[in-house]
C-alpha positions in Angstrom: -14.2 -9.2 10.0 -17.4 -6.8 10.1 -18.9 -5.3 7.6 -21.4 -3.0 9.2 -23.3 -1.7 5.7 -24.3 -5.4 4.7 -24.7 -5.9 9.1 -22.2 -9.0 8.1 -19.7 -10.9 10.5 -17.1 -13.2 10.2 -15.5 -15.0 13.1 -13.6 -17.6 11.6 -9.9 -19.9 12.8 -8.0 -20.6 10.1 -5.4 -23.5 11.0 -2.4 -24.8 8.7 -2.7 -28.4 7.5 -0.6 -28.2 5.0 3.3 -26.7 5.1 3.6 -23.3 3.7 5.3 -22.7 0.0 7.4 -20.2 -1.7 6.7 -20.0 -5.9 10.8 -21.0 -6.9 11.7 -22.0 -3.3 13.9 -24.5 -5.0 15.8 -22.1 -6.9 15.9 -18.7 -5.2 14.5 -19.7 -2.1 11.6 -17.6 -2.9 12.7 -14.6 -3.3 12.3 -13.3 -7.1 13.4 -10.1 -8.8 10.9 -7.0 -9.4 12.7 -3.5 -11.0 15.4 -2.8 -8.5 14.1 -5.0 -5.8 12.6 -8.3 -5.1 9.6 -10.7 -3.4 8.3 -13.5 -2.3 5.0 -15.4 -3.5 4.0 -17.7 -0.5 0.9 -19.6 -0.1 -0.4 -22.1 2.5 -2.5 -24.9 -0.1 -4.8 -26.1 2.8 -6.6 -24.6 6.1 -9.2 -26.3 8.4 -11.3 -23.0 9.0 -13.8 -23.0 11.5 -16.1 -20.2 13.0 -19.3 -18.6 12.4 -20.9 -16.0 10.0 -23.6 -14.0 11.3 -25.6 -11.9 8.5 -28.8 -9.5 9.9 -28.7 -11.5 12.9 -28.7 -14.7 11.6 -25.4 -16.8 13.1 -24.2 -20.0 10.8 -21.5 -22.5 11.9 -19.1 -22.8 9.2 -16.6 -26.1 8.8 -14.2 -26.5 6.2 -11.3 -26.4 4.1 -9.5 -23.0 2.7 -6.0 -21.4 0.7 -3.7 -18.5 2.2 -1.8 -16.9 0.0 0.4 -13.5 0.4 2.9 -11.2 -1.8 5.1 -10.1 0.6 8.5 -8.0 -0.7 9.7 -4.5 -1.4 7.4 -3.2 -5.2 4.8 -1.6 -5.9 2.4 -3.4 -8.4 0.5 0.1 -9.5 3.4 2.3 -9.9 6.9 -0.4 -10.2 9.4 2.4 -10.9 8.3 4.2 -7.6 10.6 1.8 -5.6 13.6 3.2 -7.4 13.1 6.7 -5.0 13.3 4.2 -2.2 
């Protein structure tokens, strides 16, 4: 990532330590119902990151520990009965 007004980068690897998760993957396999259509709520719990961040310049090693999580599905949070035209 770059973010060239506050001259910031982010370099970093992000690796899975952890086996991803579905919220209700027990009971619906993940999948759960929005208006007329439906998704899933996944989340990785815990990432080894590694990589740098360079501000102005200025590189820093960064080591540690991080969360994924990702709405993935067929809905529109802003506007939920625009799906129905789809």
């Amino acid at each position: 990532m770059f973010d060239q007004k506050n001259d910031i980068a982010i370099d970093f690897k992000c690796k899975a330590i952890a086996y991803p998760h579905w919220i209700s993957q027990n009971v619906t396999k993940g999948w759960l119902p929005w208006e007329l259509g439906a998704y899933r709520y996944g989340f990785i719990p815990k990432l080894e990151i590694t990589g740098t961040m360079t501000k102005k310049n200025k590189t820093q090693k960064v080591e540690g520990v991080g969360y994924f999580e990702h709405v993935y599905g067929n809905f529109n949070f802003k506007k939920p009965a625009e799906t129905l035209s789809g």
